[in-house]
C-alpha positions in Angstrom: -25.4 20.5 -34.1 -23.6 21.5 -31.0 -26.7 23.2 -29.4 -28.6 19.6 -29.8 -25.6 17.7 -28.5 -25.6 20.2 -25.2 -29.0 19.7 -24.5 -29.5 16.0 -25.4 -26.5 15.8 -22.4 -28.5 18.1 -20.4 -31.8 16.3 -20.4 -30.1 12.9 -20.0 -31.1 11.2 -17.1 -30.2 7.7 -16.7 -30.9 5.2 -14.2 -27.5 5.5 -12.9 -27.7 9.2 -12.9 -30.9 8.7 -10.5 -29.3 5.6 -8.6 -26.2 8.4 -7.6 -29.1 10.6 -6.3 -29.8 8.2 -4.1 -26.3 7.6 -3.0 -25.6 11.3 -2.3 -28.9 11.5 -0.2 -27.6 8.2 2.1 -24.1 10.0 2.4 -25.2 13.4 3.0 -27.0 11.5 6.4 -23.2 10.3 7.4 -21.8 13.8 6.5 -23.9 15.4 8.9 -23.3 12.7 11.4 -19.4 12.8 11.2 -19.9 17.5 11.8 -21.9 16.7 14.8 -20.0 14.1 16.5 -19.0 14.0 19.8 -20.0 18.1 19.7 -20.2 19.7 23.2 -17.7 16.7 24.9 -14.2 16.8 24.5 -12.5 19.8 21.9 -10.0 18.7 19.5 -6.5 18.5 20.8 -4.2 21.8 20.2 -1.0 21.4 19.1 1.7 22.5 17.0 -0.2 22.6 13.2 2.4 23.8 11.4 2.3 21.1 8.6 -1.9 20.8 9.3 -1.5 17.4 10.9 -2.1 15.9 14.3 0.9 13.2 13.1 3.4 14.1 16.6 6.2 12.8 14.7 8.9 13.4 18.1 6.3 10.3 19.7 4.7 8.2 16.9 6.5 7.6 13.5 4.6 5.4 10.8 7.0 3.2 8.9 4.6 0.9 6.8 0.8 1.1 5.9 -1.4 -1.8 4.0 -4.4 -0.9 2.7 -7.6 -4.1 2.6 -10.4 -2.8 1.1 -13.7 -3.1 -0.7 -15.3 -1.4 -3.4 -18.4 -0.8 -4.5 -18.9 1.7 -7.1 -22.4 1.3 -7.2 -23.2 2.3 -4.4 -20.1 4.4 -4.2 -18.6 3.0 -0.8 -15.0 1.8 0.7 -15.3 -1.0 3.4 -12.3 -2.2 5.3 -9.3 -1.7 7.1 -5.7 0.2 7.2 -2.7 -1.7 8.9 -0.2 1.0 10.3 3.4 0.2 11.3 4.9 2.3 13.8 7.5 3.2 16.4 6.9 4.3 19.4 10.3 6.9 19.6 9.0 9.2 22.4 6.3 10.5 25.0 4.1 13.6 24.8 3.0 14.8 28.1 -0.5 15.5 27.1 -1.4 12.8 25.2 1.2 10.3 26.6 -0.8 7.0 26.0 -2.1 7.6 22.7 -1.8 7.5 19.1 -2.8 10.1 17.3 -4.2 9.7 13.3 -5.8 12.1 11.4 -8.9 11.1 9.6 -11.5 12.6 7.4 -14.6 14.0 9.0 -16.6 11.5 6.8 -15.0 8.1 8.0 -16.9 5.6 10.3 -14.1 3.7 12.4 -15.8 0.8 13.6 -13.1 -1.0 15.6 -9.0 -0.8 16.7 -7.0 -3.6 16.5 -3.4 -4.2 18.3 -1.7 -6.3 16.3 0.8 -7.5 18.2 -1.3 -8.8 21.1 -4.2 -9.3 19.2 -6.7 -7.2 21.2 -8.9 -4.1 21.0 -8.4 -1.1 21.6 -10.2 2.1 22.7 -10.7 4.8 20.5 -12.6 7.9 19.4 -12.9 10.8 17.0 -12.6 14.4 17.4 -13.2 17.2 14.7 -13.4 20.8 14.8 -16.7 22.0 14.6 -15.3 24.9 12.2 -12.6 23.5 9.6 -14.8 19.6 9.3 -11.3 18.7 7.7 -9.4 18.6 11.3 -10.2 15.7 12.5 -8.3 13.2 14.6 -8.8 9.8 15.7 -7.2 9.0 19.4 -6.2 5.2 19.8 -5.5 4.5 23.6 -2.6 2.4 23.2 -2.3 0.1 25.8 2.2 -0.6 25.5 3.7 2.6 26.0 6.9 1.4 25.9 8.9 2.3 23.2 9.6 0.4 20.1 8.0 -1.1 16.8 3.9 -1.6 17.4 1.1 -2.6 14.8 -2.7 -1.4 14.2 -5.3 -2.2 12.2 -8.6 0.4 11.6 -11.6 -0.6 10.6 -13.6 1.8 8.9 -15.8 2.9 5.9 -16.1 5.7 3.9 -18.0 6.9 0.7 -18.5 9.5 -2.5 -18.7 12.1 0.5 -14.9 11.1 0.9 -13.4 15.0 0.2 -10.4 12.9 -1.1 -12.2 10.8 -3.7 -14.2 11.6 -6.6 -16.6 9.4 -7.8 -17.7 11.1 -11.5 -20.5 10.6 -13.2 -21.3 9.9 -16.9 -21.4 13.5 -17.3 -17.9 14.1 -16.6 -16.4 10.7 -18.5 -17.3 9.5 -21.6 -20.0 7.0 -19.8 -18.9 5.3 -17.1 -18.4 5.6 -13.7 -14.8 7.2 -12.7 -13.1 7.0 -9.6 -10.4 8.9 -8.8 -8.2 10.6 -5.8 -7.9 14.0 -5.2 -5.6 14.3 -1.9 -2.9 17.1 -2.6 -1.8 18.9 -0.7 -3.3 16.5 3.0 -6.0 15.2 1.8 -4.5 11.4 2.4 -6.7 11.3 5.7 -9.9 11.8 3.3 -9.9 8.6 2.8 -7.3 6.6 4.6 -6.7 7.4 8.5 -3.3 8.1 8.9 -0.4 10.6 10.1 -1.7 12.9 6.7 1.9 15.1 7.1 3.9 16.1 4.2 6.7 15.8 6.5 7.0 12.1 6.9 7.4 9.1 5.0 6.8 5.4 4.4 6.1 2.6 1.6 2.3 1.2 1.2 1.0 -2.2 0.1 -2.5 -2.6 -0.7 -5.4 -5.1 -1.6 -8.2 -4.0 -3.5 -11.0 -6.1 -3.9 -13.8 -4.7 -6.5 -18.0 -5.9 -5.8 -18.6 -5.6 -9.5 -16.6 -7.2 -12.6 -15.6 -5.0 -15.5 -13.5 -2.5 -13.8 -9.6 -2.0 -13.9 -8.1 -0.5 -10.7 -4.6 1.5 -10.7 -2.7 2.7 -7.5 0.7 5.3 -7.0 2.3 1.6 -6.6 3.2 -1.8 -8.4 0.3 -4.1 -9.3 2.1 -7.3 -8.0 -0.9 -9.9 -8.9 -4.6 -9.6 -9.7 -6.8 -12.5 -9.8 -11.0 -11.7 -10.4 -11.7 -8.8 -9.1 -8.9 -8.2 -6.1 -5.8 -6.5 -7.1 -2.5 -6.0 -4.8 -0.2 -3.1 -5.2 3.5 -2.6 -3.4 4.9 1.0 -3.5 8.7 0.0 -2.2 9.3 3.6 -2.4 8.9 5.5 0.6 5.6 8.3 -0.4 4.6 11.4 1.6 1.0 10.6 2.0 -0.7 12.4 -0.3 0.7 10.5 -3.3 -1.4 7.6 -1.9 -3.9 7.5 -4.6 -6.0 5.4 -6.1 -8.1 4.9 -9.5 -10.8 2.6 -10.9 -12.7 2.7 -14.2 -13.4 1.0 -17.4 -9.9 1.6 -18.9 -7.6 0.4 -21.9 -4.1 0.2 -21.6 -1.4 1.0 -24.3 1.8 0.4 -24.0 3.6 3.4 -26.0 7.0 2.0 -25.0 8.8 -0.8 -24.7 12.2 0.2 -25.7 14.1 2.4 -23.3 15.4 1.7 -19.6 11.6 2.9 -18.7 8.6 1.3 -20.0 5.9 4.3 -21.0 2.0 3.6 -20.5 -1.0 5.2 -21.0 -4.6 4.1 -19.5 -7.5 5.8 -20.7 -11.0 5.5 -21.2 -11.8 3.0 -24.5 -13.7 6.1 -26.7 -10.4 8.7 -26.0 -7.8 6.3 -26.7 -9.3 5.3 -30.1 -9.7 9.0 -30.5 -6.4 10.6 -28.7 -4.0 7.6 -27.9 -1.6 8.3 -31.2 -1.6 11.8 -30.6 -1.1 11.0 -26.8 1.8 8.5 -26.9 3.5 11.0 -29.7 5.8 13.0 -27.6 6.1 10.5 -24.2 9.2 9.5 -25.5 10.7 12.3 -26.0 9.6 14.4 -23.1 10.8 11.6 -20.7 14.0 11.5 -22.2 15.0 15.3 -22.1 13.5 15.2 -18.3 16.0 12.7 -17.7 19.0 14.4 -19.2 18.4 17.6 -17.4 17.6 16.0 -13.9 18.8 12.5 -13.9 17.1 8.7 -14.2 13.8 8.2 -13.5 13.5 6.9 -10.2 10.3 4.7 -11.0 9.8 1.0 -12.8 7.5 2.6 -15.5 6.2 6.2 -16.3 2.5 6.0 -16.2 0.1 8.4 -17.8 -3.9 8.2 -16.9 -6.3 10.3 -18.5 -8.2 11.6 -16.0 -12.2 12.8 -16.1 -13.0 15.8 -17.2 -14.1 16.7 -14.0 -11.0 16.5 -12.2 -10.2 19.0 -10.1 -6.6 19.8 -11.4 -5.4 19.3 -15.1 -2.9 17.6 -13.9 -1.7 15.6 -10.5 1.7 13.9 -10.4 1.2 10.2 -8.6 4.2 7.7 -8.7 3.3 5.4 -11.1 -0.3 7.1 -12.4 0.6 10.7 -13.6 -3.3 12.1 -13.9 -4.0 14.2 -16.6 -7.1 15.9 -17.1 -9.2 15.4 -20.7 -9.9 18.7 -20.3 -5.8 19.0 -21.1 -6.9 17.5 -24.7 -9.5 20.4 -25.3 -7.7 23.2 -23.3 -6.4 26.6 -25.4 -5.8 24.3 -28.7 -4.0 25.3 -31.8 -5.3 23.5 -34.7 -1.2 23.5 -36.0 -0.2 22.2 -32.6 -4.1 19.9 -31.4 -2.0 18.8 -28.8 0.6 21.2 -27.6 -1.3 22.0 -24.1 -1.8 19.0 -23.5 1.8 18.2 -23.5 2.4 21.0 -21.1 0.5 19.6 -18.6 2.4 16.0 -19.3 5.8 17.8 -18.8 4.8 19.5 -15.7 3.7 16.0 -13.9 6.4 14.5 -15.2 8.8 16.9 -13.7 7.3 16.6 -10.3 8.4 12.9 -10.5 11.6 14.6 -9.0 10.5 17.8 -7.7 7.7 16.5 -5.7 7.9 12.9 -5.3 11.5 12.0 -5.2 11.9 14.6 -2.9 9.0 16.6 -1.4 8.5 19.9 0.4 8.2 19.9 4.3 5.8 22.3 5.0 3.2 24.1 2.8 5.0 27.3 2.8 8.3 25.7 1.1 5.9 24.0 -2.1 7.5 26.7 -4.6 10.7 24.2 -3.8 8.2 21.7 -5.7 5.9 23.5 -8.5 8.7 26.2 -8.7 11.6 24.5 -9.7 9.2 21.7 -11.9 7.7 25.3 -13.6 11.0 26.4 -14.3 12.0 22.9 -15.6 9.2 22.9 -17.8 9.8 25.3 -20.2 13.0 23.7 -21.4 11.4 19.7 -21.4 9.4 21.4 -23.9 11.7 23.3 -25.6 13.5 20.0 -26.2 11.4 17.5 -26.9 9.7 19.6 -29.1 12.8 21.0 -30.7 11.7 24.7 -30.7 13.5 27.2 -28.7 10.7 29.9 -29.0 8.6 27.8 -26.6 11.6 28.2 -23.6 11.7 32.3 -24.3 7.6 32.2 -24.6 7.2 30.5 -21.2 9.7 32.8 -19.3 7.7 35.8 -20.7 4.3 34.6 -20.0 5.1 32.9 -16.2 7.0 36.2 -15.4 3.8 38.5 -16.7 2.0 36.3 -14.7 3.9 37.3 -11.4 3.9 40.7 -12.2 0.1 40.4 -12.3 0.1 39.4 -8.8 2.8 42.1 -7.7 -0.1 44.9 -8.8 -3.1 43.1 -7.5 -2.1 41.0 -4.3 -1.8 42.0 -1.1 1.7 42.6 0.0 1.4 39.7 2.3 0.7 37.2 0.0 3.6 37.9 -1.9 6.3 36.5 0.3 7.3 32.8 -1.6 7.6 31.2 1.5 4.8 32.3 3.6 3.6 29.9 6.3 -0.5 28.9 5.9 -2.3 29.3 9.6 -3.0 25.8 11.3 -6.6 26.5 11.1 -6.7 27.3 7.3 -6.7 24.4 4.7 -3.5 23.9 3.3 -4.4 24.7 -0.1 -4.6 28.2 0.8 -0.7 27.7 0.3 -0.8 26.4 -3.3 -1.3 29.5 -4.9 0.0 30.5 -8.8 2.3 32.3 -7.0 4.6 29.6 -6.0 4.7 28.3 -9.5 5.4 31.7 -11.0 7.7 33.2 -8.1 8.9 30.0 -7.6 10.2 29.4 -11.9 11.5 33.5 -11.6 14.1 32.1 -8.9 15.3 29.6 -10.8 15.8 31.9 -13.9 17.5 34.1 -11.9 20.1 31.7 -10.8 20.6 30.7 -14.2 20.9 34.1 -15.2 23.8 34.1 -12.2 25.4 30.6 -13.1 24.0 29.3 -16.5 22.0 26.3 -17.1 25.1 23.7 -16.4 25.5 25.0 -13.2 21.8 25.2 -12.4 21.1 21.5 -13.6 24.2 20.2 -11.6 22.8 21.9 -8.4 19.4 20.3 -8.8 21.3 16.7 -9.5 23.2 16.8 -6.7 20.3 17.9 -4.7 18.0 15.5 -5.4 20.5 13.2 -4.8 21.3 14.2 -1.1 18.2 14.8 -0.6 16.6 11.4 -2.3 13.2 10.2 -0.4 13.2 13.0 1.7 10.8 16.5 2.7 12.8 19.9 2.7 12.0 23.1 3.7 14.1 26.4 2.1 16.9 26.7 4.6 17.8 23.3 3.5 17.6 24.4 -0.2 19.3 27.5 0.6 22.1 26.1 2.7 23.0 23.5 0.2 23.4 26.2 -2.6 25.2 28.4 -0.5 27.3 25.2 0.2 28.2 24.7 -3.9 32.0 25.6 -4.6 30.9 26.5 -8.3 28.1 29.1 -7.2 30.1 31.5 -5.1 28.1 34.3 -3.2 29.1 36.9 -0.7 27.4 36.9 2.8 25.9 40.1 3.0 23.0 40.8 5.3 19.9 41.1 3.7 18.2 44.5 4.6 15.0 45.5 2.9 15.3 49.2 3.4 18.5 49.4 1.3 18.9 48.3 -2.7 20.0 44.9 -2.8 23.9 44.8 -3.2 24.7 41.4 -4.1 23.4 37.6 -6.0 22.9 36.5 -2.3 20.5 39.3 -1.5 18.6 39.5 -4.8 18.4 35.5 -4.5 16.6 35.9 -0.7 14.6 38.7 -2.1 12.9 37.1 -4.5 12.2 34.1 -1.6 11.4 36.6 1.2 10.6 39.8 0.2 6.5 40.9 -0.2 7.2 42.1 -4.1 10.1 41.6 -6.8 10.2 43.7 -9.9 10.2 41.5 -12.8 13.3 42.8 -15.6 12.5 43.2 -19.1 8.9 42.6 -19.8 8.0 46.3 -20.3 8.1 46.1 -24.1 6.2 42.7 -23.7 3.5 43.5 -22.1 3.1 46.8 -23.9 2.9 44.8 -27.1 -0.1 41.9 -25.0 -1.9 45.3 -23.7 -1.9 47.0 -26.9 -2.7 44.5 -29.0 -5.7 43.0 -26.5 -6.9 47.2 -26.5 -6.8 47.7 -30.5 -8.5 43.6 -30.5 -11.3 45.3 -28.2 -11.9 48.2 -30.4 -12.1 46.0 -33.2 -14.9 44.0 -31.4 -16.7 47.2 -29.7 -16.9 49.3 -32.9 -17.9 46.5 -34.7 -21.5 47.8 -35.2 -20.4 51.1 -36.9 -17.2 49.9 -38.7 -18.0 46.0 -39.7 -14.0 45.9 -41.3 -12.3 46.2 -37.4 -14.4 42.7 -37.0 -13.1 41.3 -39.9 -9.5 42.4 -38.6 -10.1 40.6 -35.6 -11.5 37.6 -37.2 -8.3 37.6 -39.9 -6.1 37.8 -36.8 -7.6 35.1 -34.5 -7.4 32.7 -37.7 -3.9 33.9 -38.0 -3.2 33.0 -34.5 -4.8 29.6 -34.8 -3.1 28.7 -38.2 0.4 29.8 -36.8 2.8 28.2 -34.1 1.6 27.4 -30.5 3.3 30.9 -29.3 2.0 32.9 -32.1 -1.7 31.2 -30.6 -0.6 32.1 -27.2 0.0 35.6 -28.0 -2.8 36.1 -29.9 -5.5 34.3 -27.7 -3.8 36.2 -24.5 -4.6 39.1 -26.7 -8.4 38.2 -27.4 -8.6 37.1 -23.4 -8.0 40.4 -22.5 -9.9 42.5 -25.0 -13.1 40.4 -24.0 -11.9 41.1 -20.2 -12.0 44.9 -21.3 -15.6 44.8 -22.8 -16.9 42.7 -20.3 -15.9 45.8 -17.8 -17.1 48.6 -19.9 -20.8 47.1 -20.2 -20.5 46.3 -15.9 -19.7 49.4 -15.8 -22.7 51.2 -17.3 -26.2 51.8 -16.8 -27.3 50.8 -20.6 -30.0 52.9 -21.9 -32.4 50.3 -23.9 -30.7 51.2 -27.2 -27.1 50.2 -25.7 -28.3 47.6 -24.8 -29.7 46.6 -28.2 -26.4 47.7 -29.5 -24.3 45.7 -27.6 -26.0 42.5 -27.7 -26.5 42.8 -31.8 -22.3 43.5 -31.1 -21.9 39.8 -29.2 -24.4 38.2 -32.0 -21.8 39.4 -34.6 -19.0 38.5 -32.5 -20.1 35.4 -32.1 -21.1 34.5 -35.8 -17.4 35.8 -36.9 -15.5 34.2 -34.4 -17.4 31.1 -33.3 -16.4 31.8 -29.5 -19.1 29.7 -28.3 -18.1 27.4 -30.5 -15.2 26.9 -28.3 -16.9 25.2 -25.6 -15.5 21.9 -26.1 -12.1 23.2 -27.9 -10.9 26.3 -25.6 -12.9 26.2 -22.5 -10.7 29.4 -21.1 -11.9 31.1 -24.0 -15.2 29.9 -23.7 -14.7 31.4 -20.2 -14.2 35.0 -20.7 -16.4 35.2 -23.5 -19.2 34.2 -21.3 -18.6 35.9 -18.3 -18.9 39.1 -21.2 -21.8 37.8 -23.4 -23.9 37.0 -20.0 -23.9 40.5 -19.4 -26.0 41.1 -22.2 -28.2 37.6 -21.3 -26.7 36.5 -25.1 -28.3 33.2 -24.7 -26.5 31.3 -26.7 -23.7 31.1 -23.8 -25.7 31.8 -21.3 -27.7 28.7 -21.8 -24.5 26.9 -21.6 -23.3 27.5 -18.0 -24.8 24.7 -16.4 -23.7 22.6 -18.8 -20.0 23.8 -18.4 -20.0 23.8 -14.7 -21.4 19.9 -15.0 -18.6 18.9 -17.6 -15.5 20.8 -16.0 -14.5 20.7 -12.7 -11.4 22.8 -12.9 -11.6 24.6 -9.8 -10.7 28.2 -11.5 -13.0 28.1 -14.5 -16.2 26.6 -11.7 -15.6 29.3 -9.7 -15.2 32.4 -12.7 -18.3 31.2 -13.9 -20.8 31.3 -10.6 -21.6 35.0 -10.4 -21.8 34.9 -14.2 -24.8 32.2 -14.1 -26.7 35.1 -12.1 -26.5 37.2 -15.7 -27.7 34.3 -17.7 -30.6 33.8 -15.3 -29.4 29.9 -15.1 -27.9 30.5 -11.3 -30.5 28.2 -9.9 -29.7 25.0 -12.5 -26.2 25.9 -11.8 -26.5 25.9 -7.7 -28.0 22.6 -8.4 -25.4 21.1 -10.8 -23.4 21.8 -7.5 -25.1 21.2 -5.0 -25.7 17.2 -6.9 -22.8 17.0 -8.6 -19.6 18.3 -6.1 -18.2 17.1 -3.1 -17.1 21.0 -2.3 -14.7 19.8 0.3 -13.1 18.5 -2.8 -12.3 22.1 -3.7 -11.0 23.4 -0.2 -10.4 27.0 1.3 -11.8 29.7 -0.7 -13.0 27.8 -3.7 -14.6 25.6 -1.6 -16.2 28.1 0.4 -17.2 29.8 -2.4 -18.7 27.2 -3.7 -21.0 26.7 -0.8 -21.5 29.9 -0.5 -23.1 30.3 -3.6 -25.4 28.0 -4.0 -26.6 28.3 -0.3 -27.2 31.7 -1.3 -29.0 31.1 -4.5 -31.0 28.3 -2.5 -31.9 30.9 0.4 -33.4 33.2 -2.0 -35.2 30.8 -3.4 -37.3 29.9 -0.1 
């Protein structure tokens, strides 16, 4: 049954499938326009990039942007203009007479506007023939006075908009999608505007749809909606980036009604009948211990939006429209706790509502201050809404073996917390695991220090200085340092000597280029072990059928058991098809191994169902792919392209290219792609990777 669904969806092609062929084929024209403008004339300004923005906050501050703009998602275009408020609080030598925006490499500006005397202005765009993303639009100002001064940009942009993703019937459950994708400064992919975590400003807005049918959510009140035009007011000053927008066919539920904060969940119409009880089940609760550990929610009404499964992220955490994935439904599921990851994701968002929103990290290398702290956070929302303490001590274990991963395998650069990312790299370079894992092992270790009364106080009265604000780690650093109830010494920190005090194993864990995680020895000898005796089970399967039985008994065990016993036991089966998966690469199979090995993966697979798990435990699905593939099992192979169309988490697309070489499918896959993703959606490495693949697979072709 599952093998007809997969390829019914894979020979589906409907006249809006062909219709966005089109559309990609116009955009792609206005792609290559926007690389090749203005080349050989002027260069790009050079300036200070340190938060990868051309935003010369000691000159031009924005204090207000409205959004007017059309939509057609059809033809998947936005028509109109942005409306910037701004002071004029200085003079740059260099640029003295202009403003400075940073816009995506994409956008058409058509005309500047001064507001204030009504008059055009002179403009043009620059971008850096290298990193398309670093681009800036110069408007010659005509006042250099200093003071308050108003412009309006007209422009247009489209589905070739690296901050918006317009997906398919093939990543929704059949209608078009919109949604944003602009963390960590991706604001200026679709809006022109000073795109720097550093500063900001509230945001009005007026949508105005071409086509009926559609519902239309911002990071910001809906104030009236009459037709097809909505407007939105965010009162709340955002850092750019949580400028986001959404619009699809979408029901609303209000889960609700009854506390201080109203609780809401949109969602397509076929997973709310489907998911929306199981959904709204915990919202309650998880809001509710957030709030007791970090203080009120700061917003009107907690918002939840299921998101495509194509979205890039499980999760992203916009005021007011908390994406997560539906991948998040189908994710690493135990059939005892169906929902469990799902709520893992929820907590995480929700937590950044005050680590992240309410107050936001400065530059890129201070973000552990934001998915740090929320990771750390995390563990214990859980914990308590779900009123099991084993899931607090199972998180600690597994985010600290995480770390201790990267200690082994990283380069000692990368391991410094609070390393700066290079103006000319793409900020996500700085949103590693790392921070999230480093980043929750900092916080443990000041509760270690102080206990969790002390910790949570610290954090309250720190997001309470620091309300509506960007930080960086001296300020985090000098306002613990400033707490009368967390005393530590002032000793130097010296790297060449053992660390002598809380002070210096605190900046160690920050600064230093490794940290030696305490008491997981026995832990990960039990993971390691088991995952080994899991993989003899599987290898010797074809002499000794009982191991395979054993295994099968203890994956059911797993399943049937409590979401940590699940945990343990599918980290356990992760790594034992990790280990097989090297052993065959690592050969040069004689016909008969081979034979051997891929009767081995036919008997795997009719035990254990692992292909089977394509739509229930796509990680899963993921490692035993990238092992089956080796041995062209067909039965997974065949599903690659498939996956790669349905999925767009960045980290299982990418895991999966090379692998689509094995399965002999690396040409559908290049084209899934090369027709289906914006890669500048997936920036830096991934994104290169992603071109780099299928231009590869494409070149060999010719």
């Amino acid at each position: 049954m599952l093998l007809l669904q997969l390829l019914a969806l894979l020979s589906w092609v409907s006249p809006l499938v062909a219709r966005e062929a089109v559309a990609r084929q116009r955009n792609a024209g206005d792609r290559a326009v926007a690389r090749q403008r203005n080349a050989g004339d002027e260069p790009v300004p050079r300036r200070q990039f340190r938060d990868h923005s051309y935003a010369d906050l000691a000159t031009h501050v924005t204090t207000h942007l409205h959004l007017n703009l059309t939509i057609d998602m059809e033809r998947e275009e936005l028509e109109g203009y942005v409306e910037i408020s701004y002071m004029r609080v200085g003079v740059w030598d260099q640029y003295r007479d202009e403003f400075l925006l940073d816009v995506g490499s994409v956008i058409r500006v058509s005309r500047v506007v001064d507001m204030v005397e009504g008059s055009e202005l002179q403009f043009r765009v620059r971008c850096d023939g290298q990193n398309v993303w670093q681009c800036v639009l110069l408007i010659t100002e005509r006042d250099t006075d200093l003071g308050k001064k108003r412009v309006r940009v007209y422009y247009r942009t489209n589905s070739e908009s690296s901050a918006l993703k317009f997906n398919g019937p093939q990543q929704t459950t059949g209608d078009k999608y919109l949604v944003s994708v602009t963390q960590p400064s991706d604001a200026r992919g679709w809006i022109p505007c000073q795109d720097a975590t550093s500063i900001r400003h509230p945001y009005t807005a007026t949508i105005t749809l071409t086509q009926p049918g559609w519902t239309v959510l911002m990071s910001a009140e809906e104030t009236d909606q009459s037709g097809r035009v909505w407007r939105f007011s965010q009162t709340n000053p955002l850092t750019p980036y949580l400028i986001a927008i959404t619009v699809g066919k979408l029901v609303r539920r209000d889960v609700s009604k009854k506390g201080r904060v109203p609780i809401i969940l949109w969602a397509e119409r076929d997973i709310m009948e489907s998911a929306g009880d199981i959904i709204s089940e915990k919202l309650e609760p998880m809001l509710s211990a957030s709030e007791d550990l970090l203080g009120p929610y700061p917003y009107s009404s907690f918002v939840v939006v299921i998101a495509p499964y194509g979205y890039i992220f499980l999760g992203m955490e916009y005021p007011l429209m908390n994406y997560i994935s539906a991948a998040a439904l189908s994710t690493s599921q135990s059939p005892q706790h169906p929902n469990y990851n799902f709520f893992e994701v929820v907590a995480h968002e929700l937590l950044h509502t005050w680590f992240g929103n309410l107050v936001t990290y400065k530059y890129i290398a201070d973000s552990w201050i934001s998915e740090g702290i929320t990771s750390y956070y995390q563990k214990r929302v859980l914990g308590m809404a779900f009123n099991d303490p084993e899931v607090t001590k199972y998180y600690l274990k597994e985010k600290a073996i995480t770390l201790q991963s990267y200690i082994r395998k990283l380069p000692l650069s990368s391991l410094i917390l609070t390393n700066p990312v290079p103006g000319d790299e793409h900020p996500m370079a700085g949103l590693s695991l790392l921070k999230y894992n480093k980043g929750a092992r900092f916080m443990e270790l000041l509760e270690g220090l102080f206990g969790e009364e002390e910790v949570d106080r610290l954090c309250r009265k720190f997001l309470k200085w620091f309300a509506n604000t960007a930080v960086t780690t001296e300020d985090f650093l000098t306002f613990l340092y400033m707490q009368d109830t967390m005393k530590l010494d002032n000793s130097t920190v010296d790297w060449t000597e053992a660390r002598k005090s809380p002070r210096v194993e605190i900046e160690a864990l920050l600064r230093s280029r490794s940290y030696k995680v305490k008491g997981l020895r026995k832990y990960e000898s039990d993971v390691y072990s088991g995952g080994r005796t899991m993989m003899r089970g599987l290898a010797s399967a074809g002499r000794l059928p009982y191991n395979l039985n054993e295994v099968a008994e203890t994956w059911k065990t797993g399943r049937d058991g409590s979401h940590v016993k699940f945990k343990y036991v599918r980290l356990q089966l992760n790594l034992a098809l990790k280990l097989m998966k090297e052993e065959v690469s690592n050969r040069v199979l004689s016909e008969k191994s081979y034979k051997k090995w891929l009767g081995l993966a036919t008997r795997i697979d009719n035990k254990l169902n692992l292909t089977g798990l394509f739509y229930t435990d796509p990680d899963t699905f993921v490692s035993w792919a990238k092992f089956s593939t080796q041995l062209n099992y067909k039965p997974a192979g065949d599903l690659i392209p498939a996956f790669v169309r349905r999925y767009g988490r960045a980290g299982m697309v990418l895991s999966l290219l090379y692998t689509s070489s094995a399965a002999g499918n690396s040409e559908e896959v290049a084209k899934v792609i090369r027709d289906e993703y914006d890669t500048d959606v997936y920036p830096g490495f991934i994104g290169n990777s992603l071109r780099g693949f299928y231009e590869y697979v494409f070149r060999n072709l010719e």
